[in-house]
C-alpha positions as a Markdown table, in Angstrom:
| # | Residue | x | y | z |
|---|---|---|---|---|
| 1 | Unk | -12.5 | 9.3 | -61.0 |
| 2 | Unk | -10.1 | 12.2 | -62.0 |
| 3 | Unk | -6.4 | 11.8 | -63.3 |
| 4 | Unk | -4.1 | 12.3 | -60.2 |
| 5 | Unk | -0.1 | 13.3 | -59.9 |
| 6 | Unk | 2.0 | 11.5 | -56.8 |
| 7 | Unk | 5.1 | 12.5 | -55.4 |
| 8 | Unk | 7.8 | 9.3 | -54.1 |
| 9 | Unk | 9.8 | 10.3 | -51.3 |
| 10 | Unk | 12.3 | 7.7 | -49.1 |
| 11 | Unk | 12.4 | 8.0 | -45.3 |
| 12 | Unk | 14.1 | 6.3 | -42.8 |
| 13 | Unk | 12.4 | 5.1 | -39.6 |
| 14 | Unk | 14.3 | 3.7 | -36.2 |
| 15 | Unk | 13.0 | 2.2 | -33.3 |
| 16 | Unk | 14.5 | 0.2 | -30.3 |
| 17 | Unk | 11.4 | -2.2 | -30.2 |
| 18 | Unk | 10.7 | -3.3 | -33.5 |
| 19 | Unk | 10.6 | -3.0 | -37.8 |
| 20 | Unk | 6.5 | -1.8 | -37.2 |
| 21 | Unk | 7.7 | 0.8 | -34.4 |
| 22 | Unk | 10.0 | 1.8 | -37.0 |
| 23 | Unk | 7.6 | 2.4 | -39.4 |
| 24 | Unk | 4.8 | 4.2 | -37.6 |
| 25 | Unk | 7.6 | 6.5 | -36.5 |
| 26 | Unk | 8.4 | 7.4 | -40.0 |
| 27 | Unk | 4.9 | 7.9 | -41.1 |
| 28 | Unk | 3.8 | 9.4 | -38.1 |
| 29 | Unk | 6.4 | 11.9 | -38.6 |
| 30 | Unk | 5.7 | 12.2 | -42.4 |
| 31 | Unk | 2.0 | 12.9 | -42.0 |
| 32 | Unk | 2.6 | 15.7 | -39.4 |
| 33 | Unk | 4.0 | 17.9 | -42.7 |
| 34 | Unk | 2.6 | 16.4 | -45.8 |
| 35 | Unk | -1.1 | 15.5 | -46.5 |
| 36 | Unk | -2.9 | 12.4 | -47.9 |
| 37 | Unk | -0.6 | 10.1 | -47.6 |
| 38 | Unk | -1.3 | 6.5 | -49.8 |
| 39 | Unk | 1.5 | 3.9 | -49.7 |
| 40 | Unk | 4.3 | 2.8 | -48.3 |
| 41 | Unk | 6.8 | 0.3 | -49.6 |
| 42 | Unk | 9.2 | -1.1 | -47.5 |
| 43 | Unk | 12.6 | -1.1 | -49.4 |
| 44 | Unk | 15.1 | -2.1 | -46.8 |
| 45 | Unk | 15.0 | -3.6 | -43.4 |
| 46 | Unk | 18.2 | -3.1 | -41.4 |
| 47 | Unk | 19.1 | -3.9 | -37.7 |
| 48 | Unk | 22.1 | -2.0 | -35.7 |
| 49 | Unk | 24.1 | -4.2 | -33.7 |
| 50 | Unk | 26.0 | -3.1 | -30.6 |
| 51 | Unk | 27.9 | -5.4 | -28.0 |
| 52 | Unk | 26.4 | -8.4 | -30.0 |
| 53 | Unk | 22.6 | -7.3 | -29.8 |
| 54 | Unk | 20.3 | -5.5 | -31.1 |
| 55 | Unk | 19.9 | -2.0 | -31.0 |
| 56 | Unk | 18.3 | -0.3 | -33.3 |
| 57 | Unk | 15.6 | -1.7 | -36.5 |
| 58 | Unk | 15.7 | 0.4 | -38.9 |
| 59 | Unk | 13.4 | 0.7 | -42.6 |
| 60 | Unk | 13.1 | 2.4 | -45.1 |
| 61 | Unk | 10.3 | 3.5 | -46.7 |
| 62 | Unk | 9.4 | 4.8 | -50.5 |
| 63 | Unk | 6.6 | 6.8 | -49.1 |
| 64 | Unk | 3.6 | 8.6 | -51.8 |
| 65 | Unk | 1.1 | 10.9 | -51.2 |
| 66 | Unk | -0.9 | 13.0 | -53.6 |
| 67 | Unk | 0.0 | 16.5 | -54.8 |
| 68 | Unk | -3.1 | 19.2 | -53.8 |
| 69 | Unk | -4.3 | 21.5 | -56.4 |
């Protein structure tokens, strides 16, 4: 196994349905622009409320991948 170099970024994902719509959002979105994605950590769940309900779950995500020689 060779020595390898990540890079950590943070997104954000929102959905209307749920904290896992959320998430594929964000990493559906991340993978269309970066490549070999490995893990993401969920930092922060977060719900927007409007009129007493909810609206909007939001994460966010410390997301690595792997830097390409």
């Amino acid at each position: 196994m060779s020595d390898s170099v990540y890079k950590i970024i943070d997104l954000v994902g929102s959905s209307t349905t749920s904290w896992e719509d959320a998430a594929t959002t964000a990493i559906g979105r991340a993978s269309k622009s970066l490549r070999d994605l490995r893990i993401a950590d969920v930092q922060k769940l977060d719900i927007k409320i409007e009129d007493g309900k909810p609206a909007q779950f939001r994460i966010n995500l410390r997301l690595s991948f792997k830097f390409q020689d």
